[in-house]
C-alpha positions as YAML, in Angstrom:
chain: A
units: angstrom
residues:
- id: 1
  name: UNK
  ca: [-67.28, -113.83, 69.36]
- id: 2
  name: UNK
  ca: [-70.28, -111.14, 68.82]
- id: 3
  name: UNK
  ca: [-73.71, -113.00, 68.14]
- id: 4
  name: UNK
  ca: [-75.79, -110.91, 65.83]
- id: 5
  name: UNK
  ca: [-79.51, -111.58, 65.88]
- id: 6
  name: UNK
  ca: [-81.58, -109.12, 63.60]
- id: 7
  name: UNK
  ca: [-85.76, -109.69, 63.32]
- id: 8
  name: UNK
  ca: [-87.71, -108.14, 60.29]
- id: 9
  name: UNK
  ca: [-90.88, -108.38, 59.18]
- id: 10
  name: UNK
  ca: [-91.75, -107.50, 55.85]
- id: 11
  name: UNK
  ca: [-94.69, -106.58, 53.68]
- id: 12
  name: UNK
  ca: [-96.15, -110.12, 52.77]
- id: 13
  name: UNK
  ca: [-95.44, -108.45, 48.92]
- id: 14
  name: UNK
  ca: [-91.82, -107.74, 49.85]
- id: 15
  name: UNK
  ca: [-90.87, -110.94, 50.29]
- id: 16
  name: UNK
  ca: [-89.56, -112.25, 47.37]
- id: 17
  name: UNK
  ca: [-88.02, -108.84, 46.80]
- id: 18
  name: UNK
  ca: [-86.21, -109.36, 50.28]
- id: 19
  name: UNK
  ca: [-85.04, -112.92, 49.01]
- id: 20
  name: UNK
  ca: [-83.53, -111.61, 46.10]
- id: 21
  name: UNK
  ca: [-81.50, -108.92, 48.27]
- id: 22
  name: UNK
  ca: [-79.88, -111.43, 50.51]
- id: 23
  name: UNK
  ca: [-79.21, -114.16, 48.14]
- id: 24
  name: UNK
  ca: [-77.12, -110.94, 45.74]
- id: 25
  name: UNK
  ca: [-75.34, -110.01, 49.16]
- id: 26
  name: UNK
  ca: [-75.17, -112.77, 51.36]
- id: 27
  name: UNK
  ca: [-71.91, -113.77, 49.82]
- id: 28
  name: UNK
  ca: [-70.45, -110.41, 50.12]
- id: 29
  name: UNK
  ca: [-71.29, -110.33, 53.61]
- id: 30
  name: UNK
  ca: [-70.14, -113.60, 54.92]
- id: 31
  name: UNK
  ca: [-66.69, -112.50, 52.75]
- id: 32
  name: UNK
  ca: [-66.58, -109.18, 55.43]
- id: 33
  name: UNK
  ca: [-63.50, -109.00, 57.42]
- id: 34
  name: UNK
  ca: [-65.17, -110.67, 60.89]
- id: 35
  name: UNK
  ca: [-67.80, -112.19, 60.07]
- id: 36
  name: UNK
  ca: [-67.53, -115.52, 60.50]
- id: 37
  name: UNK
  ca: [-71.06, -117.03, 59.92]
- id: 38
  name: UNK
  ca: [-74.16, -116.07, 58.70]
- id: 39
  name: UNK
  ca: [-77.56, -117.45, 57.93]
- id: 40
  name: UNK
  ca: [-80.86, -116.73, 57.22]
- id: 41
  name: UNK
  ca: [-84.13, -117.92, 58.78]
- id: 42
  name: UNK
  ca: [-87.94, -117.86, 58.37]
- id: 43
  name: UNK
  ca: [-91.02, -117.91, 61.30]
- id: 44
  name: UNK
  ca: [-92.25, -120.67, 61.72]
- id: 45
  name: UNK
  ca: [-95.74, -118.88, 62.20]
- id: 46
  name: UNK
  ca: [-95.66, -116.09, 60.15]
- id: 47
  name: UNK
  ca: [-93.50, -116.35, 56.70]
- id: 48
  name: UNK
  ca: [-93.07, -112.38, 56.46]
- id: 49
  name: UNK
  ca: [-90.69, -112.72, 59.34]
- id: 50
  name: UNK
  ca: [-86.95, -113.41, 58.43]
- id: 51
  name: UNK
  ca: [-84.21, -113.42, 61.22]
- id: 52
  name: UNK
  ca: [-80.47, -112.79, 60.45]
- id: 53
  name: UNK
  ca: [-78.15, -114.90, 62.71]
- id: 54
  name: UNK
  ca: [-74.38, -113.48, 62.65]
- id: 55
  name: UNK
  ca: [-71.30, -114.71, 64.13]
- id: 56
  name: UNK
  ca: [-68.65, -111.80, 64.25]
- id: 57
  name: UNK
  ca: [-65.28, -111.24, 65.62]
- id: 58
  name: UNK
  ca: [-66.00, -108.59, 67.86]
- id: 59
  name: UNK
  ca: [-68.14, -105.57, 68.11]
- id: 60
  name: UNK
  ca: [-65.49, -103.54, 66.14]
- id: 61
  name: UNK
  ca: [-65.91, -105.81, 63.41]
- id: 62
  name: UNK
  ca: [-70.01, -105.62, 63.42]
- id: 63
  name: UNK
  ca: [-69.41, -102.11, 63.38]
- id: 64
  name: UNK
  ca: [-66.89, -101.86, 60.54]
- id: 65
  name: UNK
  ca: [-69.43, -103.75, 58.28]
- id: 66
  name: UNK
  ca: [-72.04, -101.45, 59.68]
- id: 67
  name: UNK
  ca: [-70.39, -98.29, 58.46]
- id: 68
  name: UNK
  ca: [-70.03, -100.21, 55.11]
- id: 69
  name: UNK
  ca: [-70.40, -98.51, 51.65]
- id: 70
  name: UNK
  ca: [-71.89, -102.74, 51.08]
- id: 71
  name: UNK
  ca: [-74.27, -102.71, 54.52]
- id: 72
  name: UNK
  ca: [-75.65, -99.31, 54.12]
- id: 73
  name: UNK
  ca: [-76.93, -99.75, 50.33]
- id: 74
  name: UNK
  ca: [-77.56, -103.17, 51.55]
- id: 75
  name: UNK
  ca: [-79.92, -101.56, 54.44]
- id: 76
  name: UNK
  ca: [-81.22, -99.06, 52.25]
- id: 77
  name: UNK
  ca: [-83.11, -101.29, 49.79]
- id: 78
  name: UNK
  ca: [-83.72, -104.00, 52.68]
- id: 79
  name: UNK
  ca: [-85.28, -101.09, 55.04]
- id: 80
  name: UNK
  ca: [-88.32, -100.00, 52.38]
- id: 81
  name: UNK
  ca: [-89.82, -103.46, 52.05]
- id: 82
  name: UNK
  ca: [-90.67, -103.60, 56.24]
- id: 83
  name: UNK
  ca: [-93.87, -103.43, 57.58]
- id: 84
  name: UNK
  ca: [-92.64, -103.12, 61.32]
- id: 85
  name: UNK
  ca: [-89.30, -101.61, 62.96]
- id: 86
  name: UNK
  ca: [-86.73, -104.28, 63.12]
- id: 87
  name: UNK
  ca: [-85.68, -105.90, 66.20]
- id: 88
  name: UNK
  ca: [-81.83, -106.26, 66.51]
- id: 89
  name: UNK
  ca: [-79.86, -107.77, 69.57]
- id: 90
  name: UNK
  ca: [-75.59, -108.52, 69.60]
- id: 91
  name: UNK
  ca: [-74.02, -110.69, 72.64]
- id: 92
  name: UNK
  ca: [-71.37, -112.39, 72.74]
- id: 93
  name: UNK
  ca: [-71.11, -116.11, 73.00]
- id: 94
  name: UNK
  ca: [-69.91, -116.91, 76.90]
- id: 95
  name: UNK
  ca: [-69.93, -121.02, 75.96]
- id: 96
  name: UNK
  ca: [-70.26, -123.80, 73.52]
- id: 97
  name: UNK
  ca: [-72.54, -126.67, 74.10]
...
């Protein structure tokens, strides 16, 4: 399994404008072929940070969403609210506690 961990900070305007994205696609994109889990989270310290914490099959499955007609007008909208480059990491899970 392919842990997907993507950081974004947005303009503290964009927010709610971010929200609203997700919430439209977030059942779209936990219906993707391989991905098995996804949810979002806030910062603790700083609410204009959301992270996006994936579970997916394997990397060929990350990438088939990636190359997505859904993730790239998804990204699209999603990319113009930032106010800082986004932080992304994928690794795969080596154990369970």
């Amino acid at each position: 399994m392919l842990v997907r961990i993507v950081r974004m900070t947005f303009q503290p305007d964009k927010i709610d404008d971010f929200l609203a994205i997700f919430n439209s696609t977030k059942d779209k994109i936990r219906g993707f072929a391989g991905c098995q889990h996804l949810e979002l989270l806030q910062d603790s310290g700083n609410t204009a940070v959301f992270i996006t914490y994936s579970h997916w099959t394997d990397s060929n499955a990350l990438e088939n969403y990636r190359n997505s007609a859904l993730f790239q007008a998804t990204w699209a909208t999603t990319k113009a609210l930032f106010a800082d480059k986004p932080v992304a990491f994928s690794n795969y899970l080596v154990t369970k506690l």
